[in-house]
C-alpha positions in Angstrom: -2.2 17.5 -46.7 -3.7 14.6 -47.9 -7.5 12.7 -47.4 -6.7 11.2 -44.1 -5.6 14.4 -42.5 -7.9 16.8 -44.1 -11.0 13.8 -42.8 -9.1 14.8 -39.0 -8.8 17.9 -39.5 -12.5 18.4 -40.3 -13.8 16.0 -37.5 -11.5 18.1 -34.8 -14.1 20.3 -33.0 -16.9 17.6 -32.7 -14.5 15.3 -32.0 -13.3 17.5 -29.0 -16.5 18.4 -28.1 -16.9 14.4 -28.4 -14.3 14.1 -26.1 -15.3 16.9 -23.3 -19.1 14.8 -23.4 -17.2 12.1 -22.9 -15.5 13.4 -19.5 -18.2 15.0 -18.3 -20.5 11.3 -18.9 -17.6 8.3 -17.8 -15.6 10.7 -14.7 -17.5 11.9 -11.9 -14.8 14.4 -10.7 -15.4 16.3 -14.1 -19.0 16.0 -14.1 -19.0 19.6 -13.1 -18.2 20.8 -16.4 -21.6 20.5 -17.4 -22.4 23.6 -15.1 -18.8 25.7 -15.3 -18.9 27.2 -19.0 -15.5 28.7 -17.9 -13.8 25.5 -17.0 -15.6 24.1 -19.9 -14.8 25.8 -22.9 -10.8 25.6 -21.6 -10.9 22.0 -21.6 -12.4 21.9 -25.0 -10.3 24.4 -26.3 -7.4 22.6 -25.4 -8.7 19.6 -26.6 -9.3 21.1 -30.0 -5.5 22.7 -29.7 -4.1 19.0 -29.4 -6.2 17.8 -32.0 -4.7 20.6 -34.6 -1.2 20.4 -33.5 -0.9 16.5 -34.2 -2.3 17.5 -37.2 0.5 19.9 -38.1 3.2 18.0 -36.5 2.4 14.4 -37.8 2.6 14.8 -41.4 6.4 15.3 -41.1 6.7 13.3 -38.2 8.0 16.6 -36.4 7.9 16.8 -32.6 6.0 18.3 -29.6 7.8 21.4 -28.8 8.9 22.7 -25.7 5.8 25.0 -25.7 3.5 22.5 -26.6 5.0 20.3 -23.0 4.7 23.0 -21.4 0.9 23.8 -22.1 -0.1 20.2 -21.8 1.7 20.3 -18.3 0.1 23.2 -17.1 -3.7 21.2 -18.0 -2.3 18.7 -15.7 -1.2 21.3 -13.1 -4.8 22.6 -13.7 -6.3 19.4 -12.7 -4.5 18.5 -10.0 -4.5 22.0 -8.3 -9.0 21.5 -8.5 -8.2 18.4 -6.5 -8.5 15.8 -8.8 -7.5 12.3 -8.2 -4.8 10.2 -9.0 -7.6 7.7 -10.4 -9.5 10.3 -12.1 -6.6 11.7 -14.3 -5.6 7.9 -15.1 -9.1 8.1 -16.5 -8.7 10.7 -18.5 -5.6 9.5 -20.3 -7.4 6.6 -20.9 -10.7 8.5 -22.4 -8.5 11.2 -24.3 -5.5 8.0 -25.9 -9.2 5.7 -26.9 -10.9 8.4 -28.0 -8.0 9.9 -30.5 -7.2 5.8 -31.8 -10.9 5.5 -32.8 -10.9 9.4 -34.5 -8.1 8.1 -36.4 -9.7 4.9 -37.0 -13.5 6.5 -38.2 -11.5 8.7 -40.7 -9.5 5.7 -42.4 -13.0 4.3 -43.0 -14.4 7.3 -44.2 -11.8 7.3 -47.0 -11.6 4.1 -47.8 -9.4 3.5 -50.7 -7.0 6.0 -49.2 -3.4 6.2 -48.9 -1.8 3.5 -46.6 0.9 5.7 -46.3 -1.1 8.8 -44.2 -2.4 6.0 -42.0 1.2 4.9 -40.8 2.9 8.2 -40.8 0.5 9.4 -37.8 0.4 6.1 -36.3 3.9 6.0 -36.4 3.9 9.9 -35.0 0.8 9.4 -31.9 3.0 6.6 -30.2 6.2 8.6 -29.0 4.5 12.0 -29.3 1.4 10.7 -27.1 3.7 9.2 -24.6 6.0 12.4 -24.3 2.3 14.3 -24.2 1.1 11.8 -21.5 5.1 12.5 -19.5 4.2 16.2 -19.3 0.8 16.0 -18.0 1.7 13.9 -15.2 4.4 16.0 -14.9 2.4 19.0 -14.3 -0.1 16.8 -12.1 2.7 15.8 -9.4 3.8 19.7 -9.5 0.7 21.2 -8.4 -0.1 17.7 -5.8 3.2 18.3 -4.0 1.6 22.3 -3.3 -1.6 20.8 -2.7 -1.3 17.7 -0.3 0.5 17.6 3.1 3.6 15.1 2.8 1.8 12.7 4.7 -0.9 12.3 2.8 1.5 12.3 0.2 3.8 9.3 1.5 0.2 7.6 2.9 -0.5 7.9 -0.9 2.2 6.4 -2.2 1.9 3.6 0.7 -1.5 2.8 -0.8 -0.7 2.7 -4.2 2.2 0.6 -3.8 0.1 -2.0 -1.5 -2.0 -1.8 -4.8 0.7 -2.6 -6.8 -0.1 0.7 -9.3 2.3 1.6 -11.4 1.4 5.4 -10.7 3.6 4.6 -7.3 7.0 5.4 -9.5 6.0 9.0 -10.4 4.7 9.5 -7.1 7.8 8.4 -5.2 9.8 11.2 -7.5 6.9 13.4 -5.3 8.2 12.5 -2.1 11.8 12.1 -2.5 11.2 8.3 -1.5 13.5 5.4 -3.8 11.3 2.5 -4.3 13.2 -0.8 -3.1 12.9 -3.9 -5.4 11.4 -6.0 -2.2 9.7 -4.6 1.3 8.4 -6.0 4.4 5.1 -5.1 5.0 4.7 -4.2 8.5 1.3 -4.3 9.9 1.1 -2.3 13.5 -2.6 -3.3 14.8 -3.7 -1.0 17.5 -7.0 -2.0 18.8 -7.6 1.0 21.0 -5.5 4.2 19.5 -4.6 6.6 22.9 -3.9 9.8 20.3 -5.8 12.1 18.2 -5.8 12.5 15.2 -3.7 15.4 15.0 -1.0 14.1 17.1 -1.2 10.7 15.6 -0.6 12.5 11.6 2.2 14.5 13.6 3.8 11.2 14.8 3.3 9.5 11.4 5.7 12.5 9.9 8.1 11.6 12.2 8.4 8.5 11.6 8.6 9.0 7.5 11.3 11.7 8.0 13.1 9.8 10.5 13.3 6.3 8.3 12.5 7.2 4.5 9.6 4.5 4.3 5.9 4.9 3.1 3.7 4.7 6.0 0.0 4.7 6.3 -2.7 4.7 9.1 -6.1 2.6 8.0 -8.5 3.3 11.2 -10.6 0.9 12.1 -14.4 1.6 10.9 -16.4 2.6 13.9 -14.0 2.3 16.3 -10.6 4.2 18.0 -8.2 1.5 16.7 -6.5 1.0 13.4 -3.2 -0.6 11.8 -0.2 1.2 10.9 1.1 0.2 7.7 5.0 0.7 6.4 6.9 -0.7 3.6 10.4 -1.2 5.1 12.9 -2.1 2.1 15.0 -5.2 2.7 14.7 -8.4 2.7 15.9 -10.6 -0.5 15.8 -7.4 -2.6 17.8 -5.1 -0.1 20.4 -2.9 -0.9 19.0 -2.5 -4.6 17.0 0.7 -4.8 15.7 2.8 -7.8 13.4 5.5 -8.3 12.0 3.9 -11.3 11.0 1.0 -9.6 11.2 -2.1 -12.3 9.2 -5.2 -11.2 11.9 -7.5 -9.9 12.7 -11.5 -11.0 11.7 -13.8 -8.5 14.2 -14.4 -6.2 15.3 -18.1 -5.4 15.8 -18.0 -1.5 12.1 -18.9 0.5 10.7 -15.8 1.4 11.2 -14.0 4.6 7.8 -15.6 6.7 8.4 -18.8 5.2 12.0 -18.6 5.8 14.0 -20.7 8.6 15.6 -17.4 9.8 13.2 -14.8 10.4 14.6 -11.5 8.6 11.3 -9.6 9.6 12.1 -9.9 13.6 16.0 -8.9 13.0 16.0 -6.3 10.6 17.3 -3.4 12.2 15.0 -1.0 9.6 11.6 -2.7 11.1 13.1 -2.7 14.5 14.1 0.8 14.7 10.3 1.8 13.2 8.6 -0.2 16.0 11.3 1.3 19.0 10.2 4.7 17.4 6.3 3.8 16.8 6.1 2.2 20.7 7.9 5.5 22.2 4.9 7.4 20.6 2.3 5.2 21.4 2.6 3.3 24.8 -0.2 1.4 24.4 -1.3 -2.5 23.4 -0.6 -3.8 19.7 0.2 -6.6 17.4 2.5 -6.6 14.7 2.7 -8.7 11.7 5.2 -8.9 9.0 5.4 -10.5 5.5 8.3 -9.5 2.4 7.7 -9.5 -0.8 8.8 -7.9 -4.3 6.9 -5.2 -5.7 5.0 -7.1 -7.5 3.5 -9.3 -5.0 3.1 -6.6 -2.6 -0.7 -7.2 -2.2 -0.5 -10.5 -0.9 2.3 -9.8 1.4 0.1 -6.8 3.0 -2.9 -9.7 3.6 -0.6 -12.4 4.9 0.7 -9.4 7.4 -2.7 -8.2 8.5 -3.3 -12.2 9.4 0.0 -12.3 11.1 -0.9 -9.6 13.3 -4.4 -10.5 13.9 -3.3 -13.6 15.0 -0.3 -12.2 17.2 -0.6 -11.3 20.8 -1.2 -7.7 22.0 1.9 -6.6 23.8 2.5 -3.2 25.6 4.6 -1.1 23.6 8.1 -1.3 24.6 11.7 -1.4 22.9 11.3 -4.9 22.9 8.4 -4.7 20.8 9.0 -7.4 17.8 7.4 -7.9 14.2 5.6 -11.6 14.3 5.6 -13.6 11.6 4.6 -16.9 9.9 6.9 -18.8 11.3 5.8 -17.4 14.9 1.7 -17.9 14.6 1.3 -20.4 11.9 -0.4 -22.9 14.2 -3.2 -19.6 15.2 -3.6 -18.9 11.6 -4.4 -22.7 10.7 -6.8 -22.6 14.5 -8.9 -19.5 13.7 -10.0 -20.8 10.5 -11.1 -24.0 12.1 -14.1 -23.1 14.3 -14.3 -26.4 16.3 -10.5 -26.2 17.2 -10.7 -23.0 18.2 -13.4 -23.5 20.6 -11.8 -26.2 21.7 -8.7 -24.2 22.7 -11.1 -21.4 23.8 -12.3 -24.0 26.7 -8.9 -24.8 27.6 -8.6 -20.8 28.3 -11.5 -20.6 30.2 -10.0 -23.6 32.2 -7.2 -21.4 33.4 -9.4 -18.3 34.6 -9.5 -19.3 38.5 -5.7 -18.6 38.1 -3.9 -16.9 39.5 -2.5 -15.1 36.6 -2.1 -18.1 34.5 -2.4 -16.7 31.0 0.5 -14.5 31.2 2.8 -17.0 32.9 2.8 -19.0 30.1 3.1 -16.2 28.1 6.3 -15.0 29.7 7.5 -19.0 30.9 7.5 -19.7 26.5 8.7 -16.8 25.8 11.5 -17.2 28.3 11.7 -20.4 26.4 10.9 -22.4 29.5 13.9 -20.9 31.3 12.6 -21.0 35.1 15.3 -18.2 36.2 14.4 -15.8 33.2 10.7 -16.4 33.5 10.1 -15.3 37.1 12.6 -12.6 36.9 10.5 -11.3 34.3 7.3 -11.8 36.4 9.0 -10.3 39.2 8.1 -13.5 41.6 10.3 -16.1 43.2 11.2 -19.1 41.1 8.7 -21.4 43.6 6.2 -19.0 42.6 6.5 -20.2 39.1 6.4 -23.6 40.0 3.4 -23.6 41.9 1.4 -21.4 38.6 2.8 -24.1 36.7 1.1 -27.1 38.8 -1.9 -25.1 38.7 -1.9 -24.6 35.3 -1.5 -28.6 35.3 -4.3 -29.1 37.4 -7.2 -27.4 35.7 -6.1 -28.4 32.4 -4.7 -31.7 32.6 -2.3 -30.6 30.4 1.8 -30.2 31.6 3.2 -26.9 30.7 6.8 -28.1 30.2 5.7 -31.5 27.6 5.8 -31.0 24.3 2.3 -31.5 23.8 2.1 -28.9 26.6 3.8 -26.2 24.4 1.8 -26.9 21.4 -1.5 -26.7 23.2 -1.1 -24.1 25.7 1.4 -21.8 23.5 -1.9 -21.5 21.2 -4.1 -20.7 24.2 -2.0 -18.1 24.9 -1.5 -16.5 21.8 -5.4 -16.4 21.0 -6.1 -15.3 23.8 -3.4 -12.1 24.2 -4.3 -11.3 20.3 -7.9 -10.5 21.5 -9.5 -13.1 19.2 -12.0 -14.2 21.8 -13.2 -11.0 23.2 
């Protein structure tokens, strides 16, 4: 063995014990350690192990046995299994792969003058040994989590951490039995006033997972009953390409699907079939809002949906119940952000209150596309009904229903004012 190693070798318990300090000072969730000897010395015994085993295995470039995965796994089982998190055990990866570079680095300077050679044979051995060592614990992490956590919190898990865009969203889709698509819509259901409990609501959210294969999460709403429903529906301009390793796909050159001139988010049979199932457990008012993207732009997609479907009117749940999305409440999103405008358009509302029923006339007449026929069938009132709520509207607004400065002005009326912005 020569300088270098026989410096490591040395160094190895107070570098573990380094190491263990180390955990104990930079992670919370292993702050503990400090008052469980037990859990303690195992950590620092296995840290020591490690330390003596790249020391055995380097100078021959010889590797990690089956034994040796095996016990790294089962400190990743370990960790997992005493409920750390995902987050946490990054951390320690981190802390352990610095820690060993600068060990490696302090004895090169402590032998200065020393053989270049040592120096690249367990450089060249840390790289693919560390990342195989690094495989197993995660490995032995995701074992013990899929015995510890419920499969929804497991699939609201991997919802989160791909809305993150973490790359810890591959191993944990091998967890679930969930593919990761190269593109998703994110589909933003915003219920204001949630008619379940909690336990049915977690019951429900299983059955929609098992029923469609997506990753679905509920976000309440702090201090209050409501909350949005969040699922990552693959299609879109990456659809039909699916892999469980998840590479970060090229951009793609068609516009995307809320900027497009079709509207992909409103047809897809995928988000349809979600919302059908979602309203059928519900049966209450909600928004919803949908943006694609690639996995790699994942984050901004979830924000442009959550504006969508703040910005969307609150329908009863139904079979009918549509995804919004740019295209559909671009004008709203440009109003809200432009206070003057949008008290401008809240007088207009407060114009229509003497009615009767004026607001969701004109919700139904533009949604009927202006059709006379279809719009008081779906009111269930005679066709001169209509007419007359139309004049009205006319009258205490000043503004004609059927022009197309009509439709552009009362259209966003209607649409801030069924999407509870003005409450």
């Amino acid at each position: 063995m020569g300088s270098l190693f026989a410096e490591l070798a040395r160094q190895a318990s107070a570098n573990a014990r380094r190491e263990v300090d180390t955990y104990v000072r930079e992670i919370p969730e292993l702050g503990s350690l400090d008052a469980n000897s037990r859990a303690r010395d195992e950590t620092l015994e296995y840290s020591v192990w490690f330390r003596r085993r790249t020391l055995e295995l380097a100078p021959d470039n010889g590797k990690l046995t089956d034994a040796d995965l095996g016990y790294i796994a089962s400190m990743g089982e370990a960790r997992a299994g005493a409920g750390m998190s995902l987050d946490s055990r990054q951390r320690v990866l981190r802390v352990h792969t610095e820690l060993m570079l600068r060990e490696i680095n302090e004895a090169t300077e402590a032998q200065r003058g020393g053989d270049v050679d040592e120096l690249m044979r367990i450089m060249s051995w840390f790289a693919p040994q560390g990342e195989r060592g690094i495989g197993a614990y995660r490995q032995g992490f995701v074992t013990a989590m899929r015995r510890r956590l419920p499969y929804v919190e497991q699939v609201g898990l991997l919802a989160r951490l791909l809305l993150a865009e973490d790359p810890m969203a591959a191993e944990l889709a091998l967890l679930t039995g969930l593919e990761l698509a190269e593109y998703y819509e994110v589909t933003v259901i915003r219920v204001p006033d949630c008619p379940v409990g909690d336990r049915d609501l977690e019951s429900g959210i299983e059955s929609l997972v098992r029923t469609h294969r997506v990753p679905v999460t509920w976000c309440p709403e702090r201090g209050g009953r409501g909350g949005e429903l969040i699922a990552l529906v693959p299609g879109g301009a990456g659809s039909g390409q699916a892999t469980p390793t998840a590479p970060a796909a090229a951009p793609d050159p068609r516009p995307a699907p809320d900027t497009a001139v079709s509207d992909p988010a409103v047809s897809d049979p995928a988000v349809s079939g979600l919302l059908r199932d979602f309203a059928q457990a519900l049966g209450r008012l909600c928004a919803v809002g949908a943006s694609g993207a690639p996995l790699s732009g994942l984050a901004g997609a979830l924000d442009r949906a959550r504006r969508i479907s703040r910005a969307a009117p609150l329908r009863r749940t139904s079979a009918r119940l549509r995804a919004h999305t740019m295209a559909d409440v671009f004008v709203e999103l440009t109003v809200a952000d432009v206070p003057f405008v949008d008290d401008w358009l809240r007088a207009v509302a407060r114009s229509l209150a003497p009615g009767p029923d004026l607001l969701r006339t004109l919700d139904a007449y533009y949604r009927h596309d202006m059709n006379r026929g279809a719009t008081a069938e779906a009111l269930n009132i005679h066709p001169r009904t209509l007419d007359y709520r139309l004049r009205r509207t006319r009258e205490l607004t000043d503004i004609d229903p059927g022009s197309t400065r009509g439709v552009r002005i009362l259209s966003s009326v209607v649409t801030r004012s069924l999407s509870g912005a003005w409450r």
